[in-house]
LUMDO-906869 format. One line per field, with one value per residue: residue number from 1; x, y, z of N, C-alpha, C in turn. Coordinates in steps of 0.02 Angstrom, whole numbers. Layout:
BEGIN
i	[NUM, ...]
nx	[X, ...]
ny	[Y, ...]
nz	[Z, ...]
cax	[X, ...]
cay	[Y, ...]
caz	[Z, ...]
cx	[X, ...]
cy	[Y, ...]
cz	[Z, ...]
This chain:
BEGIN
i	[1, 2, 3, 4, 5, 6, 7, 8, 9, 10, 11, 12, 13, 14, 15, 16, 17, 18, 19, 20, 21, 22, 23, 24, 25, 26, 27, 28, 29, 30, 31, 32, 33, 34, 35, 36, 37, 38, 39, 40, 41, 42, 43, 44, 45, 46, 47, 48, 49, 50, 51, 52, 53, 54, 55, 56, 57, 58, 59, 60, 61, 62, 63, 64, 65, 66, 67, 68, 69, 70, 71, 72, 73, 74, 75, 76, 77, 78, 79, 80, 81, 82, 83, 84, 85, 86, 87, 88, 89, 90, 91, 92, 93, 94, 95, 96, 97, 98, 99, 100, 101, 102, 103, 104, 105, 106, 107, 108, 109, 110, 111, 112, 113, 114, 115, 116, 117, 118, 119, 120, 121, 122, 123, 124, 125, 126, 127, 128, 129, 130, 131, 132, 133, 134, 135, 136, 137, 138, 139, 140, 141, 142, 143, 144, 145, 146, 147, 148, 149, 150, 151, 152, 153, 154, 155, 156, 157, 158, 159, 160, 161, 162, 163, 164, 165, 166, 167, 168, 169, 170, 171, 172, 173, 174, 175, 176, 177, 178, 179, 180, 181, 182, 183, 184, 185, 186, 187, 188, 189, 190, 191, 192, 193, 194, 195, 196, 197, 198, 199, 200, 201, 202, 203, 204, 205, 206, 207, 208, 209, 210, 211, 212, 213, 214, 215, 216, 217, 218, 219, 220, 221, 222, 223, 224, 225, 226, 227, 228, 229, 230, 231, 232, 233, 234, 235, 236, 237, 238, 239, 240, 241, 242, 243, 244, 245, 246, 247, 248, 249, 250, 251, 252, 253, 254, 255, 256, 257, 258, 259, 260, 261, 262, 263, 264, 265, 266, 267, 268, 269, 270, 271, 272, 273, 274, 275, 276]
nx	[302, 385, 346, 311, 163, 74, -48, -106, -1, -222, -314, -338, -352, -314, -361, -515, -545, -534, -591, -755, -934, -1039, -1115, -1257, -1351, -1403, -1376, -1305, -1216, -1141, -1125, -1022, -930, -874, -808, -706, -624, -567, -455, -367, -286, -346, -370, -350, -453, -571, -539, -567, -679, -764, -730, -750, -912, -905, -879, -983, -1076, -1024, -1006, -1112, -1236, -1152, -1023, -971, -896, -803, -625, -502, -342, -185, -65, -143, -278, -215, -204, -83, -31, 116, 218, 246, 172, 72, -121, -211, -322, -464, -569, -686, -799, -940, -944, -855, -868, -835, -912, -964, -826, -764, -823, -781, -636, -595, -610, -527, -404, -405, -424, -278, -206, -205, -209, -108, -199, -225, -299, -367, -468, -553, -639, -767, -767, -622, -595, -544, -435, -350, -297, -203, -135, -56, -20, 69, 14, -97, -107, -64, -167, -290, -225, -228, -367, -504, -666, -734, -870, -1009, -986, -883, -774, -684, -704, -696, -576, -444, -246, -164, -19, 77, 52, 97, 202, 309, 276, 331, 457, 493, 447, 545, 655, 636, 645, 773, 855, 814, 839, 1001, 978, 933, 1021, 1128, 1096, 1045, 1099, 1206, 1115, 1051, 952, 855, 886, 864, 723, 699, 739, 640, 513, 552, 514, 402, 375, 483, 411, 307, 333, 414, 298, 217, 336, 356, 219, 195, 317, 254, 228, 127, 135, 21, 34, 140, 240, 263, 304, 423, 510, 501, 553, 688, 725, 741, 878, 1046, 1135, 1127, 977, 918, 957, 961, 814, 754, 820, 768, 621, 639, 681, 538, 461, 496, 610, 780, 918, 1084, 1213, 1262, 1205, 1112, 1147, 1205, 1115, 1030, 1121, 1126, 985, 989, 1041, 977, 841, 924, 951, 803, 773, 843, 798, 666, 700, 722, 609, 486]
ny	[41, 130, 258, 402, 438, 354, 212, 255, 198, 310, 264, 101, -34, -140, -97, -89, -223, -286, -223, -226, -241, -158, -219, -255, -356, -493, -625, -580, -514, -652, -697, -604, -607, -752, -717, -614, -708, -792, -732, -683, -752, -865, -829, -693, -648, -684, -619, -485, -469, -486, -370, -267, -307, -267, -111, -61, -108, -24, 123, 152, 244, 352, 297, 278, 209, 78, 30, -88, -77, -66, -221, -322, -293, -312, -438, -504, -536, -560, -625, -526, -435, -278, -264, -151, -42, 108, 208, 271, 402, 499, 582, 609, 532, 527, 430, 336, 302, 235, 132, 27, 22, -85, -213, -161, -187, -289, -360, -304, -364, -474, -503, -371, -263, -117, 32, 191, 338, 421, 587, 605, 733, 769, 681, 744, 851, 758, 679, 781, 810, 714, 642, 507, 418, 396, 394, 287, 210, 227, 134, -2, -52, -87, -135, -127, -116, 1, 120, 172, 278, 352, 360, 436, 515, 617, 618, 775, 812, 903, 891, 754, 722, 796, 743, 617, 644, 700, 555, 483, 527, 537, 400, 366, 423, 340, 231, 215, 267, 155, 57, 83, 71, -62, -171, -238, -330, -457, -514, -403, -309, -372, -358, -243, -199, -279, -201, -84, -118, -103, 41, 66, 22, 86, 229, 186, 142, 291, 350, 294, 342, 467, 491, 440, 303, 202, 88, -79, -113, -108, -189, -241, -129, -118, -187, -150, -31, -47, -127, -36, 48, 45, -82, -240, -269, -393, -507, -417, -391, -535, -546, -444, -491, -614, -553, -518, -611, -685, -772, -816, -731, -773, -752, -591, -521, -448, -342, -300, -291, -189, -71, -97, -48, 98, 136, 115, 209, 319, 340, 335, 465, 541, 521, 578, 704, 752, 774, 888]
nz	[413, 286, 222, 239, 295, 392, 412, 273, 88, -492, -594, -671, -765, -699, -567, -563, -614, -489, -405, -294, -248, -160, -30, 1, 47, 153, 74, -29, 12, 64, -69, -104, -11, -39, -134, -102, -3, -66, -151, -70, 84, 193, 329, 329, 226, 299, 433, 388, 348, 478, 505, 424, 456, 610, 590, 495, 619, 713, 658, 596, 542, 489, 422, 250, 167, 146, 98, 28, 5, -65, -68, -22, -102, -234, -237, -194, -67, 42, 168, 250, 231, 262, 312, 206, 253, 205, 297, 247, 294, 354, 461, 595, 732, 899, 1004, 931, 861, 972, 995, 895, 921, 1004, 914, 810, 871, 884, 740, 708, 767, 722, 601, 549, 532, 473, 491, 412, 435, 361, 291, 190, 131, 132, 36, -89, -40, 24, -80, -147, -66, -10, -127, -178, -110, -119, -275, -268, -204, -311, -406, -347, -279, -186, -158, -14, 73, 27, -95, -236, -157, -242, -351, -515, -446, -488, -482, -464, -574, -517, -379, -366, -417, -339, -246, -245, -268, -128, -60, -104, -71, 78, 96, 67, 149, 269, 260, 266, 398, 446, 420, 498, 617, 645, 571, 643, 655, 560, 539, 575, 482, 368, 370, 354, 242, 177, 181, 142, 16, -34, -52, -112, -251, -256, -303, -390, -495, -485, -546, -680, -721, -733, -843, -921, -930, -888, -764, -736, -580, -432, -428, -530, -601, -533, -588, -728, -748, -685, -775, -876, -838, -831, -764, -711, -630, -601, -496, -374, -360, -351, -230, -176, -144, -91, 23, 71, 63, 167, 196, 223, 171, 119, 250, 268, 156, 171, 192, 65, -8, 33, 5, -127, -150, -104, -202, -305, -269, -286, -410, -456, -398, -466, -608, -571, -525, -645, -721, -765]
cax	[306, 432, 329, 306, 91, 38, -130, -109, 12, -222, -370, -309, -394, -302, -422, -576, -543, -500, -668, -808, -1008, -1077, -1147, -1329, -1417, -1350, -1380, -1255, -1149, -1097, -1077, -972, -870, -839, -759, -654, -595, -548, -401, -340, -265, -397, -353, -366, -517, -594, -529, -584, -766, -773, -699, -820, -979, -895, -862, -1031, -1121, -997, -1013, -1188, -1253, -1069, -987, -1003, -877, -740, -589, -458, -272, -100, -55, -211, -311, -207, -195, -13, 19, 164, 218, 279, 120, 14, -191, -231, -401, -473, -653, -744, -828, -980, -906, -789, -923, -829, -925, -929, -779, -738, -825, -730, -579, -569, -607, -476, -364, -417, -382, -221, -158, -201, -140, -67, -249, -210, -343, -369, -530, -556, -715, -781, -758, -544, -565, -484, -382, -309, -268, -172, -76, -39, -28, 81, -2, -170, -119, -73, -247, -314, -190, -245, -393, -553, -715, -783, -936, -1010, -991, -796, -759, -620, -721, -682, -527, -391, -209, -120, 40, 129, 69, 118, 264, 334, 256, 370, 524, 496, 456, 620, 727, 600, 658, 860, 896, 787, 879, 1059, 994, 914, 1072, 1173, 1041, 1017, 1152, 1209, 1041, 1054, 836, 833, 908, 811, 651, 705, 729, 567, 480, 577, 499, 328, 378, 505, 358, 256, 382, 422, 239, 232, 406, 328, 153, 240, 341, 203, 243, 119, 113, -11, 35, 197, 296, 275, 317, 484, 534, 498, 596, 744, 760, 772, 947, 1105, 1156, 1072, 956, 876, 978, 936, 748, 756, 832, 717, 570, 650, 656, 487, 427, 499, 651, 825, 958, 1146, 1260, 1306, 1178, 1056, 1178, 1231, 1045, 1023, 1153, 1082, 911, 986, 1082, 916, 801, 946, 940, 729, 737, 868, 739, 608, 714, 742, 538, 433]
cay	[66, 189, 319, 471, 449, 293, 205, 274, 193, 326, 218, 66, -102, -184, -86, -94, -314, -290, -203, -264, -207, -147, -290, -241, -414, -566, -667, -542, -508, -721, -711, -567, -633, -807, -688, -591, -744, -826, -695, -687, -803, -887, -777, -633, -640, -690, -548, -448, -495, -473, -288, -247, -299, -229, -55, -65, -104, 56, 167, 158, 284, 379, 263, 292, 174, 28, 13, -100, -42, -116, -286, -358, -283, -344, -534, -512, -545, -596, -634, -473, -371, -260, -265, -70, -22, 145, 190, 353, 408, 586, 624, 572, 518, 481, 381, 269, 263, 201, 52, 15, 5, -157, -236, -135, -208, -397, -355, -284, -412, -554, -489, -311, -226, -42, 84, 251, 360, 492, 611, 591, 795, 764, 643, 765, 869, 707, 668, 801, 835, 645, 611, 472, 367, 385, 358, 182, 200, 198, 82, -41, -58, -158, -85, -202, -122, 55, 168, 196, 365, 392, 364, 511, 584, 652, 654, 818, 789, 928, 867, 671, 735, 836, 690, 563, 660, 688, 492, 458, 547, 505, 334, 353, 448, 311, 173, 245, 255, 58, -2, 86, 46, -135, -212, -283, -398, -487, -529, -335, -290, -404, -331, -166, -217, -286, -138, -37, -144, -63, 119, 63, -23, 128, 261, 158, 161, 335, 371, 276, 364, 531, 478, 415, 239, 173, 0, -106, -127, -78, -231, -253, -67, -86, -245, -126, 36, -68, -150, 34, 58, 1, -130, -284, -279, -448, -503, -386, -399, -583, -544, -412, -525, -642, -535, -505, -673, -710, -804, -820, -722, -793, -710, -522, -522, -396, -272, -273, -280, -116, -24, -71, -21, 139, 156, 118, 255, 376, 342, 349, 530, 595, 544, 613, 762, 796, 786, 942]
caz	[344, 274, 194, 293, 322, 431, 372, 200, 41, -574, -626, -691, -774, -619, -513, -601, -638, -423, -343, -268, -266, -96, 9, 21, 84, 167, 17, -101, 66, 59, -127, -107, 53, -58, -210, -70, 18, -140, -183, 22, 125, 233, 388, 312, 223, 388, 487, 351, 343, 547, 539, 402, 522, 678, 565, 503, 683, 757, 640, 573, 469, 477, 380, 194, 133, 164, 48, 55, -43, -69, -113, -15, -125, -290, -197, -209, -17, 67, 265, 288, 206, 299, 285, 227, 247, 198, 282, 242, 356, 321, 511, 643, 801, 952, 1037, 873, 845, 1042, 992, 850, 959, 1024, 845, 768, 902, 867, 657, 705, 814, 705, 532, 544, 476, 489, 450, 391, 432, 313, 282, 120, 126, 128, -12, -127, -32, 41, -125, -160, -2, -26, -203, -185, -66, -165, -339, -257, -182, -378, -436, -314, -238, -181, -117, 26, 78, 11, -150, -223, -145, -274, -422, -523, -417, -512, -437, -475, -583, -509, -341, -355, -442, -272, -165, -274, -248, -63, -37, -121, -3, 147, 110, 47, 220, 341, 227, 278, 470, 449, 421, 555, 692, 611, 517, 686, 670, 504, 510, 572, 430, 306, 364, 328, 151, 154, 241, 74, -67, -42, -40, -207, -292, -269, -324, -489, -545, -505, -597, -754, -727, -725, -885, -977, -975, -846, -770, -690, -504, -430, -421, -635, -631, -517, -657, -783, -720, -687, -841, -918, -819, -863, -744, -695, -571, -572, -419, -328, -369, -306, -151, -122, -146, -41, 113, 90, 74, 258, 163, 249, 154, 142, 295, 246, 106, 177, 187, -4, -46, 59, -15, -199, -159, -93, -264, -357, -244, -314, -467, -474, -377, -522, -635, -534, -504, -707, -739, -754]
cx	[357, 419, 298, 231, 64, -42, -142, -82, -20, -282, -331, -366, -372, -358, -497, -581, -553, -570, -722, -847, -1023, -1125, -1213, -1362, -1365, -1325, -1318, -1198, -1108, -1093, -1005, -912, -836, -802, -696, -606, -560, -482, -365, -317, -330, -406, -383, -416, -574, -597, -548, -655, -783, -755, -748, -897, -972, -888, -943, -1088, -1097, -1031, -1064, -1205, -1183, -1009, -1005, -969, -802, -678, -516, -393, -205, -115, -110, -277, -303, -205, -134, 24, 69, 170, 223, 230, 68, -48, -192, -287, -418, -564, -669, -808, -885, -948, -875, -826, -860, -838, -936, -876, -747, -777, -817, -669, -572, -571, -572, -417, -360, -393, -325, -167, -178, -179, -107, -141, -218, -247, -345, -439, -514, -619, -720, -767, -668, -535, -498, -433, -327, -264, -199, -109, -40, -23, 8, 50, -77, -173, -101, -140, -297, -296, -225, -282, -457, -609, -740, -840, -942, -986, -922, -803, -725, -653, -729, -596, -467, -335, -176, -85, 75, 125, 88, 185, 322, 317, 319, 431, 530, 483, 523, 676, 716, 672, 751, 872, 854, 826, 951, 1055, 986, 974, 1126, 1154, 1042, 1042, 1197, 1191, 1044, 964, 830, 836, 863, 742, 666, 708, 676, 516, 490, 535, 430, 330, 429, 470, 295, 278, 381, 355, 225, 270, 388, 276, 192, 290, 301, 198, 199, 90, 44, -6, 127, 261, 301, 305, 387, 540, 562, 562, 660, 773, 780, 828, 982, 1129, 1103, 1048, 914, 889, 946, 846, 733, 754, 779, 659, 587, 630, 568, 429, 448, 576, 749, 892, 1043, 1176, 1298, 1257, 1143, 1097, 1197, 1162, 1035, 1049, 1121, 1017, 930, 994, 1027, 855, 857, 934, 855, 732, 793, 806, 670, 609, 708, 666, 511, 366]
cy	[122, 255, 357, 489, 393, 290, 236, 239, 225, 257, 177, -8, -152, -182, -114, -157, -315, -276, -226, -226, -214, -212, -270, -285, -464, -602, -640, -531, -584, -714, -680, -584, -701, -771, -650, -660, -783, -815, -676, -746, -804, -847, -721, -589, -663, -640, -484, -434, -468, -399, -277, -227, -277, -150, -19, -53, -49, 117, 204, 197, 358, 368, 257, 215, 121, 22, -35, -80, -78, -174, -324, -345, -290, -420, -542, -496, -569, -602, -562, -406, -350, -286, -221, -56, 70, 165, 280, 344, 506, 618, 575, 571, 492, 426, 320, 250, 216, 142, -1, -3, -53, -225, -228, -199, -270, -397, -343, -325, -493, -560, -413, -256, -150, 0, 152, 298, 430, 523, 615, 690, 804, 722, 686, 817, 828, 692, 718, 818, 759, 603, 548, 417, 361, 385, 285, 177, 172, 152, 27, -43, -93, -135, -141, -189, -17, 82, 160, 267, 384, 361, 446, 533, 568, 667, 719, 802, 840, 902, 797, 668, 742, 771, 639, 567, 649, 609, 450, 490, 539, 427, 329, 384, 380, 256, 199, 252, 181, 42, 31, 62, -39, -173, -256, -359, -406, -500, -473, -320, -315, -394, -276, -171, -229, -228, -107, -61, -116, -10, 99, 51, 54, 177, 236, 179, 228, 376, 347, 317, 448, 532, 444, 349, 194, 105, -16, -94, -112, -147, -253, -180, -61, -135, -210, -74, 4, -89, -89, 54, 26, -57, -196, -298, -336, -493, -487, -386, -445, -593, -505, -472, -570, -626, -526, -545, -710, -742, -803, -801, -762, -717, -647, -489, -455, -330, -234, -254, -200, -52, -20, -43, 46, 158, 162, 194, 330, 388, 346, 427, 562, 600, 592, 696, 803, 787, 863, 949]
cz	[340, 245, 259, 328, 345, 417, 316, 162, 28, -597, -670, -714, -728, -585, -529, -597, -562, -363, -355, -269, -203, -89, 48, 53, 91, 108, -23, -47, 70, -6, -126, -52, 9, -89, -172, -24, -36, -157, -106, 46, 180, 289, 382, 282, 280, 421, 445, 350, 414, 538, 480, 451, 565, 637, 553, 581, 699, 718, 617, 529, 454, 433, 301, 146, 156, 101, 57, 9, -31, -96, -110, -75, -212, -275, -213, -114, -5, 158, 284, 273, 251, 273, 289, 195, 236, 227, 269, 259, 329, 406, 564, 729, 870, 961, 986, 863, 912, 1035, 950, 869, 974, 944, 796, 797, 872, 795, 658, 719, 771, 629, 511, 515, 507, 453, 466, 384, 406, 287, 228, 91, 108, 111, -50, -114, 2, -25, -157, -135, -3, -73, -209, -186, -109, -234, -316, -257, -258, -421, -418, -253, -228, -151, -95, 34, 42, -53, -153, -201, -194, -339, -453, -523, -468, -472, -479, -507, -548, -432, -325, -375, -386, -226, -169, -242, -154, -2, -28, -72, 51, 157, 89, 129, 277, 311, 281, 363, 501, 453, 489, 617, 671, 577, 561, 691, 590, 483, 510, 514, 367, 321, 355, 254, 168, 157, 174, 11, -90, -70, -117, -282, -319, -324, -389, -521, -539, -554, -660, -766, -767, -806, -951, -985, -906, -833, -736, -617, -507, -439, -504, -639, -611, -559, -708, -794, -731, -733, -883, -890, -833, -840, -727, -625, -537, -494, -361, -311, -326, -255, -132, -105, -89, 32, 126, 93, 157, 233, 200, 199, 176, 180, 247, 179, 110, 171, 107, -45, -13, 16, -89, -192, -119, -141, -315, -333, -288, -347, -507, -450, -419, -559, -628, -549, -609, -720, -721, -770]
C-alpha cells in the first residue's frame, strides 16, 4: 500500500446499506455467512469466515469487535485488492494473540488479509491521528462479528484536512521514486499504478468531503473530482482501472499513466492546500 500506516486505509448510506449484525448463534452465524459470501468472491468469503472463528477462539473475551474496510467491504474487489480487517480488541493478550498467528498467516497467504488490532480505548484518538485512513473506515465498512466500534466517531475536519494533504505528498514523492526503481519492469510499473488507485480514491472523497460535496465510495468520488478539472481524464481513469483489474497495458503505457496520476495528486493537494 502507499499510504504511510500499514493495516489501516464519514457515515455514509453506503455504510449503513454495507454492515452486518453480530453473529450470536450458529443458526444467525450461517444466515449471516450466506449474506457475506454473496457480495465476495468465493475465496474470500471463506477465508473470511475461518479468520473470524480462529479470532474469536484466540482472542476470547478480548476481542470486542471484527470490521472489515476498503473495497471488500463495498464488494468492489479486484485481483490486485487487499482483504482489510479491523479487530478491536478491550486489551492486547500475548499469549492470545500468539495463537492467532498462524491463522493470520493462512488469511494472508491465500488472499492478502491484513489486519489491524486496535483497543477500543484508541478508537478515537486513532481517528484523529489518522483521519484519513478512518474516514475511509466510515465510508466503507462491514461489521463481521461484534458491536460497530465507530458508531458515533466524528473525524476532525482540521485533522483529516492535514492527514489529506500529507497523504497527497506521501504519495506524489513515492510515485516519482516507483517509476525510477520500476519503469525498467513494465508489470512493475503497472502495479504501482494500481497500488496508487486506492490512496487516489480515498483522497478524492476526502477532497469532496472537505468541500462539501460528498460522494459515496471513493472510486464515484475520484469520477466525480475529475470531471470538475479541465482536461479529460476518462483515459486515464480506464487505464487506471485496468492496472488494477490485473489487465495488460499497451508497451510504454504505464509510464504515461504514472505521470498523469502524478499530475492529478497535484492538482488534488492544491486544492487541498487552498481549503481552511
Amino acid at each position: 500500500m502507499l499510504d504511510t500506516l500499514p493495516g489501516l486505509p464519514l457515515e455514509s448510506a453506503c455504510a449503513t446499506r454495507l454492515q452486518l449484525a453480530t453473529l450470536p448463534s450458529s443458526r444467525e452465524h450461517t444466515a449471516m455467512t450466506d449474506r457475506l459470501t454473496d457480495a465476495l468472491p468465493e475465496p474470500v468469503g471463506r477465508v473470511l469466515e475461518d479468520f473470524v472463528e480462529a479470532a474469536k477462539d484466540a482472542l476470547g473475551p478480548t476481542l470486542r469487535s471484527i470490521v472489515l474496510f476498503g473495497s471488500a467491504a463495498e464488494g468492489q474487489m479486484r485481483p490486485t485488492s487487499d482483504v482489510n480487517v479491523i479487530l478491536v480488541l478491550t486489551a492486547f493478550d500475548r499469549a492470545r494473540a500468539d495463537r492467532l498467528r498462524e491463522p493470520l498467516r493462512v488469511a494472508y497467504a491465500a488472499v492478502r488479509l491484513d489486519a489491524m488490532f486496535l483497543l477500543d480505548s484508541e478508537v478515537v484518538p486513532a481517528a484523529g491521528a489518522f483521519a484519513q485512513k478512518f474516514a475511509d473506515v466510515l465510508r466503507r465498512r462491514r461489521i463481521l462479528w461484534g458491536p460497530d466500534p465507530f458508531t458515533g466517531l466524528a473525524i476532525p475536519r482540521d485533522a483529516l484536512l492535514l492527514r489529506l494533504r500529507q497523504v497527497l505528498l506521501n504519495l506524489t514523492i513515492r510515485l516519482r521514486a516507483l517509476y525510477v526503481s520500476r519503469s525498467l519492469r513494465e508489470e512493475q510499473l503497472a502495479r504501482a499504478v494500481a497500488d496508487a488507485a486506492g490512496p487516489l480514491g480515498t483522497c478524492a472523497a476526502s477532497l469532496l468531503d472537505l468541500e462539501g460535496k460528498p460522494a459515496a465510495a471513493p472510486g464515484e468520488a475520484l469520477r466525480h473530482l475529475t470531471a470538475s478539472m479541465g482536461s479529460d481524464w476518462g483515459e486515464t481513469l480506464a487505464q487506471l482501472a485496468a492496472c488494477r483489474e490485473g489487465r495488460a497495458l499497451a508497451p510504454g503505457v504505464a509510464g504515461d499513466v504514472l505521470f498523469r496520476i502524478l499530475d492529478l495528486a497535484s492538482q488534488m493537494r492544491a486544492r487541498a492546500e487552498a481549503l481552511r
